[in-house]
C-alpha positions in Angstrom: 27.7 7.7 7.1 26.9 7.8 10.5 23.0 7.0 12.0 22.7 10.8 13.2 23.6 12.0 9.8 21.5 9.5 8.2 18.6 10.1 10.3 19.0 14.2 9.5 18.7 13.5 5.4 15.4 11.3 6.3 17.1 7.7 4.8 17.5 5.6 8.5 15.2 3.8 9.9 13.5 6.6 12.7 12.3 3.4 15.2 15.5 1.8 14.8 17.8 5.0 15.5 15.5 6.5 18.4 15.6 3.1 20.2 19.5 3.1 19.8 19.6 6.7 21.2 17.6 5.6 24.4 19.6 2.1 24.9 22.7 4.1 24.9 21.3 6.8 27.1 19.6 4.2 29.7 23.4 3.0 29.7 25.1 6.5 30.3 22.1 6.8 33.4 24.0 3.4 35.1 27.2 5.1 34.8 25.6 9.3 35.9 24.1 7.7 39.2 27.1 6.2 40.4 29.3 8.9 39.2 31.1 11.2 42.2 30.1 14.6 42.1 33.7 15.9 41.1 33.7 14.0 38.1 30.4 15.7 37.3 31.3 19.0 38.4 34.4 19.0 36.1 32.0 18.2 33.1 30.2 21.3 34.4 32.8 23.3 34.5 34.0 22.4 31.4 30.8 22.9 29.6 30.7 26.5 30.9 34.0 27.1 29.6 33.0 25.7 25.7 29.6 27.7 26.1 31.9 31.0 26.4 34.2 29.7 24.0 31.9 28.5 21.5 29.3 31.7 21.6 30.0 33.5 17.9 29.4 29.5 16.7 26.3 29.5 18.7 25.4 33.0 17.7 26.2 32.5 14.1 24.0 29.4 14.1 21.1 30.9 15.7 21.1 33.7 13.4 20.4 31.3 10.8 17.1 29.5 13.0 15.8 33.4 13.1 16.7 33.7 9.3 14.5 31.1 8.6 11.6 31.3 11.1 11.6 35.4 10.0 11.0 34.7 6.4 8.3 32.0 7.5 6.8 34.8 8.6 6.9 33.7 13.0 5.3 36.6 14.9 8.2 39.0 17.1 7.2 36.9 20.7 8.1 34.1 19.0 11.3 35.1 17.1 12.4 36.8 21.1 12.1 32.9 22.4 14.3 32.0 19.6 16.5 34.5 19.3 20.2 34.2 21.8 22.1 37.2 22.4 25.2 37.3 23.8 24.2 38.5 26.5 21.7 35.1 26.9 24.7 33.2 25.9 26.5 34.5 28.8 23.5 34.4 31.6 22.9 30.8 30.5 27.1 30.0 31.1 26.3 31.8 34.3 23.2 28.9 34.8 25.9 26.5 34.2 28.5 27.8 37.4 25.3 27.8 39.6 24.7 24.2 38.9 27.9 23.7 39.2 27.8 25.3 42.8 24.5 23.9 43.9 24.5 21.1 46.5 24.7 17.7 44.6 21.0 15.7 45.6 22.4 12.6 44.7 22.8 10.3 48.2 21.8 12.6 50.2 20.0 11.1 53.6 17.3 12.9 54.1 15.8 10.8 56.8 17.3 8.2 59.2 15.6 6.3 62.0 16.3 3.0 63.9 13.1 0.4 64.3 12.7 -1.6 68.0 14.4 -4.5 66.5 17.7 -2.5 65.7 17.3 -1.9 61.9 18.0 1.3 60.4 16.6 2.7 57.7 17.3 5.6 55.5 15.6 7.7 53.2 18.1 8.5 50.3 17.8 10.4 46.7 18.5 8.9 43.6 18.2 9.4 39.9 15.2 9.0 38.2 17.0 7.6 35.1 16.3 8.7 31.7 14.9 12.2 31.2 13.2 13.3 27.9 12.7 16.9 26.8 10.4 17.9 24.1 10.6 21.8 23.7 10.0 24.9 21.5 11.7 27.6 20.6 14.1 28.6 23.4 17.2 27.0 22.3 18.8 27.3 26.0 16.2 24.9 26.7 19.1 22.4 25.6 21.5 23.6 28.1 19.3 24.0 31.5 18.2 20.3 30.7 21.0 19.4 30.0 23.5 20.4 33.0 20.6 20.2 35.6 19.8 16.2 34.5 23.5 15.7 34.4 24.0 17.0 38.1 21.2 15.1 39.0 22.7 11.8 38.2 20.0 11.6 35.1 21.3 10.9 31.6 18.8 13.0 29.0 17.7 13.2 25.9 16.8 16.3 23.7 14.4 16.6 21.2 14.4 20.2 20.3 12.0 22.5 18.0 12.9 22.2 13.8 13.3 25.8 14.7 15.9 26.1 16.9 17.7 23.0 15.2 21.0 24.3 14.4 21.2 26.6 17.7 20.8 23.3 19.3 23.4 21.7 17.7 25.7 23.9 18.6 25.0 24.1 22.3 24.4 20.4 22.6 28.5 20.2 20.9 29.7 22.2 23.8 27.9 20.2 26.7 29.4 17.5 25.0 33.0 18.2 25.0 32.3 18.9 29.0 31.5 15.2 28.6 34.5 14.2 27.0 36.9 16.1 29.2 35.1 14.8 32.1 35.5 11.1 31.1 31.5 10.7 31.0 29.7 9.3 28.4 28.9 11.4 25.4 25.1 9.7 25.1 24.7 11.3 29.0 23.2 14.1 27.2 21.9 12.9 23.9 19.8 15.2 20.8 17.5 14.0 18.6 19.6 14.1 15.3 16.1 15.2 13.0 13.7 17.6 12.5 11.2 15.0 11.9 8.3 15.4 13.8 7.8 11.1 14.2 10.4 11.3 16.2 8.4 13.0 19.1 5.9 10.5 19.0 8.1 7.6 19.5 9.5 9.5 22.5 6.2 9.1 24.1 5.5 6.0 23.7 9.0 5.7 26.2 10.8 3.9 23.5 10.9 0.1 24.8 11.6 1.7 28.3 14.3 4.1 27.7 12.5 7.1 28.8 11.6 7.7 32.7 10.2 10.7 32.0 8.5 13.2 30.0 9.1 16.8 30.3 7.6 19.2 27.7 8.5 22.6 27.2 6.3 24.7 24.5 3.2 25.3 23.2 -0.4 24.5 24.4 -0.5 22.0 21.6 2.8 20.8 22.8 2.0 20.3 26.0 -1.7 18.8 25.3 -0.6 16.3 23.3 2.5 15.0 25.5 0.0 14.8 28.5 -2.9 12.9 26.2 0.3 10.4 24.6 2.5 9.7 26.8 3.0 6.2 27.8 4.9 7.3 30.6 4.9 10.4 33.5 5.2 13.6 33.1 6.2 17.0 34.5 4.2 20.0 32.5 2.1 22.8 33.0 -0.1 23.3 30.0 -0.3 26.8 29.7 0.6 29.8 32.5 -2.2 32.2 32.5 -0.9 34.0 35.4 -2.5 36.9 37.4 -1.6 40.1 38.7 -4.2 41.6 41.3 -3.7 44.9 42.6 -5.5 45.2 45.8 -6.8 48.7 47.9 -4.4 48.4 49.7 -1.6 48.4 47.3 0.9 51.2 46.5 0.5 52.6 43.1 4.1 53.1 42.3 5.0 49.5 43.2 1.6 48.5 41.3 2.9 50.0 38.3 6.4 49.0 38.2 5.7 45.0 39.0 2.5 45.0 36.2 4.6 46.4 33.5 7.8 44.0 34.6 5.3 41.5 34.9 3.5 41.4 31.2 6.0 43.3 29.7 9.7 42.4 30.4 9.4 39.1 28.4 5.6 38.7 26.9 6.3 35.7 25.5 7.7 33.4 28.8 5.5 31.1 30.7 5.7 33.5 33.5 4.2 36.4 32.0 1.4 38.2 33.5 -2.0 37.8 31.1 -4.4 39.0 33.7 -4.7 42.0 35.6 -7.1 42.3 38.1 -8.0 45.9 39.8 -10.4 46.5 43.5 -12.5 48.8 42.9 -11.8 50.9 45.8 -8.9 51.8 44.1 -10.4 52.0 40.1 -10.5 56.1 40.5 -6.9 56.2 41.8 -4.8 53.2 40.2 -7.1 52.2 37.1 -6.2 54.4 34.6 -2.6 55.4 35.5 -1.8 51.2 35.1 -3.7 51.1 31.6 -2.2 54.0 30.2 1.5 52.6 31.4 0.6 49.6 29.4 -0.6 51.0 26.1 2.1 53.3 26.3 4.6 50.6 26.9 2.9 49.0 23.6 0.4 46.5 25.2 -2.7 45.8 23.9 -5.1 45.9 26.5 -8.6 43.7 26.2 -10.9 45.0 29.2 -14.1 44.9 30.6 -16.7 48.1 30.7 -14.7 49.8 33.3 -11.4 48.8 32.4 -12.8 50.7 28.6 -13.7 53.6 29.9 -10.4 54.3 31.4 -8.7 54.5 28.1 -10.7 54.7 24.6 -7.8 52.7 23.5 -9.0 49.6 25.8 -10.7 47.2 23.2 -13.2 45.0 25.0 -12.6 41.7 26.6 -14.2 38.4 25.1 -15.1 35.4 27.7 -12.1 33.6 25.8 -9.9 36.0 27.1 -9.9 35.6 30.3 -8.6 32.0 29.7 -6.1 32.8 27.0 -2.2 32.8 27.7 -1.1 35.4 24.7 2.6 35.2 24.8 2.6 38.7 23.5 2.1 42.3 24.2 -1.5 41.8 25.0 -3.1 41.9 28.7 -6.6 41.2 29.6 -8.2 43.5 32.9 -11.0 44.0 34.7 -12.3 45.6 38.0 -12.9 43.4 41.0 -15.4 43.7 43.7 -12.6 43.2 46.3 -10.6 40.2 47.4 -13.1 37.2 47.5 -13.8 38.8 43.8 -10.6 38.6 42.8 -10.2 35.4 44.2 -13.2 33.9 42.6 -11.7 34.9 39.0 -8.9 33.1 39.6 -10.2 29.6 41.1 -12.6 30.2 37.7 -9.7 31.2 35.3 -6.4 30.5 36.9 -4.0 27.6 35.1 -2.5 27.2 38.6 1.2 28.6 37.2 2.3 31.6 38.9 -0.3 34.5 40.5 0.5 37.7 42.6 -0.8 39.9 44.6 0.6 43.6 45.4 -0.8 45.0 48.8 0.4 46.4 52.0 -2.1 45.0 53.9 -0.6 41.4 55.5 -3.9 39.9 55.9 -5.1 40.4 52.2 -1.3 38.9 51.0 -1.9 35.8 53.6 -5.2 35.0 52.6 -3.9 35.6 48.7 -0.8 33.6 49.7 -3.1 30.4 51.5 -6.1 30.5 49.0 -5.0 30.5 45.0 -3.8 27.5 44.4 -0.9 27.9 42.4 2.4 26.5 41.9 3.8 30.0 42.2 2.1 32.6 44.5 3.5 36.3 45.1 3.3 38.8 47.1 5.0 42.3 45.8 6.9 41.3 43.3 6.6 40.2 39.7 5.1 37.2 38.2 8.4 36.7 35.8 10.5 35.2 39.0 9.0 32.3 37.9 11.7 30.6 36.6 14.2 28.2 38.5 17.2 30.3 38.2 15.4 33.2 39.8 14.8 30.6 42.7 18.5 29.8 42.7 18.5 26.4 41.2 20.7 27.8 38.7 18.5 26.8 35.7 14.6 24.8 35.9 13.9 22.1 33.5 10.6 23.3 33.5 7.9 24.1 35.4 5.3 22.0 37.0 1.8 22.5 37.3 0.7 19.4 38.9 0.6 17.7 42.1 2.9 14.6 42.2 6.2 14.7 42.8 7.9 17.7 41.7 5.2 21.3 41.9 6.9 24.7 40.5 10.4 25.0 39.0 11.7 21.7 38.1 15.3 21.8 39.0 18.1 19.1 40.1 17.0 18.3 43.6 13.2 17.6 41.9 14.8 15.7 39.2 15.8 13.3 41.6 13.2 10.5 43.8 14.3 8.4 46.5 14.7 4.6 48.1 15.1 3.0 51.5 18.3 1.8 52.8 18.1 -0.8 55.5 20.7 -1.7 57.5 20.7 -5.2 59.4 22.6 -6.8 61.8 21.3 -10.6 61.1 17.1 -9.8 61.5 14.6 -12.1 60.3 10.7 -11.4 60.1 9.1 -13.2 62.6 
């Protein structure tokens, strides 16, 4: 019996099998930096291929997560996270051809300059290493990281919800093969072969220096708990409670159509609208017409006094909900004295994600635009573009809320850093 299957019936040693899995991925990283983007391209191009070929295996194992997390009794936000389609099955095969596509980071000069005594020196992007995701839910999680650390030069390794474990599994088989066929080595892209829960907690600990990084992908909890643990750095955002704020000067057609795409197309992404924010000046006009569209799309909505006497349906706001990301049908709203207003609620409430404005007045977008300080701002258009493939990275690893390094979609180029080249012709430092 192998340690994988071992480690899935609970008998191995956990310590003993995680280390194994990050020796043999910092080993795959040695061979992923050096290897020429051809090789890795043919990996992707394979994996797209087994994706498509392998999608009622996928499906058929998916159906079985939902089975299971639907008689646990998961809400519907989170059973649309876990649940593939084929139609998902085919838009993340699609991520996989953009990847492909996409410009490889790896060696590219972005800087070159000669010093007074003849040296030149070059600014040049390389791998970061070994990658390690810890995610939720969405089982194409698995894939984005996968070909997007791959591209990148970075081996990875997976550690993916007990709820999505057998959707994993399958994907993980078809990226994989792309391996195989490539000549690249299978532990370039590694999952965690368990459900249990330990194993997260070793991964943040970096595992004897197997791990570079951390990137989480869930929960609040999830997140909280990487960023508190983690012995090593780590590309998050903690939770996206994102605004929509719909100034005087904004069109109420346009208004309407990027609100309900922006809370409603997919409550339960990171990129969902929670907040709406309305001017005043237009309350009489644009208030009501935006509620009702919402209810009647089947959103709750939590408002303040106004916001309630719009719609006897409104139930009223709480402080907490200003600060809550719902992940479901639910929107919190309020009227706003005008832009500084609006402005203040979000330097007060904002979890610098993603925040829009929709107006047709230039200044009022620039100001929006300079002033929330966000790793996502908008103007006219709807808060679920956050997401790297929207940006055309092909897929995002995640999205980042901090201010090191990588800020917004995570995708191959940010999953790269850099180092100086010097070239010499025989100087010496006087």
């Amino acid at each position: 019996m192998t340690a994988s299957l071992k480690a899935i019936d609970g008998s191995a040693d956990l310590p003993v099998l995680m280390n194994d899995l990050a020796a043999r991925a910092r080993a795959a990283a040695r061979v992923l930096a050096v290897a020429p983007t051809a090789q890795k391209n043919h990996a992707l191009a394979a994996m797209e291929a087994a994706i498509r070929a392998g999608s009622a295996a996928i499906l058929a194992a998916n159906a079985e997560d939902v089975a299971e997390v639907r008689a646990n009794g998961a809400t519907s936000a989170f059973i649309d996270r876990l649940t593939l389609t084929e139609a998902r099955i085919g838009a993340m095969a699609d991520g996989v051809r953009v990847i492909h596509d996409i410009t490889d980071p790896v060696g590219h000069v972005s800087e070159r300059w000669q010093r007074p005594n003849g040296m030149f020196i070059e600014r040049v992007r390389v791998p970061l290493g070994v990658v390690g995701v810890i995610f939720e839910s969405r089982p194409n999680v698995a894939a984005d990281a996968g070909v997007l650390c791959l591209k990148s030069g970075n081996a990875v390794i997976l550690r993916g919800g007990s709820d999505s474990f057998r959707s994993c599994r399958a994907i993980h088989a078809c990226l994989v093969q792309g391996l195989h066929e490539a000549g690249l080595p299978e532990a370039a892209i590694s999952l965690v072969p368990t459900r249990d829960r330990a194993a997260v907690g070793l991964m943040l600990t970096g595992l004897n220096g197997g791990i570079d990084v951390i990137v989480p992908r869930g929960g609040k909890s999830l997140v909280a708990r990487v960023e508190a643990e983690a012995r090593v750095p780590v590309f998050a955002h903690l939770e996206g409670v994102n605004h929509v704020y719909v100034d005087r000067a904004a069109r109420l057609d346009m208004a309407k159509s990027i609100v309900l795409n922006a809370k409603m197309r997919r409550p339960g992404v990171c990129g969902a609208t929670e907040t709406l924010l309305v001017d005043k000046a237009v309350a009489g006009t644009h208030l009501k017409p935006l509620v009702d569209m919402l209810l009647d799309a089947g959103c709750e909505v939590r408002g303040d006094e106004a916001v309630q006497q719009a719609d006897a349906r409104v139930k009223a706001a709480t402080a907490e909900d200003w600060d809550t990301e719902y992940e479901d049908a639910i929107i919190s709203a309020r009227v706003v004295d005008d832009l500084d207003d609006a402005l203040k609620h979000i330097h007060a409430h904002s979890s610098h994600h993603t925040d829009a404005v929709v107006t047709e007045d230039d200044a009022v977008a620039t100001r929006f635009l300079n002033e929330v300080d966000s790793a996502i701002v908008l103007h006219n258009a709807s808060t679920q573009f956050a997401d790297g493939g929207e940006f055309g990275f092909g897929a995002e690893i995640g999205i980042a809320t901090g201010k090191f390094h990588a800020r917004g979609p995570v995708g191959a180029e940010q999953l790269t850093s850099f180092k100086y080249r010097v070239h010499g012709t025989g100087q010496t430092r006087p």
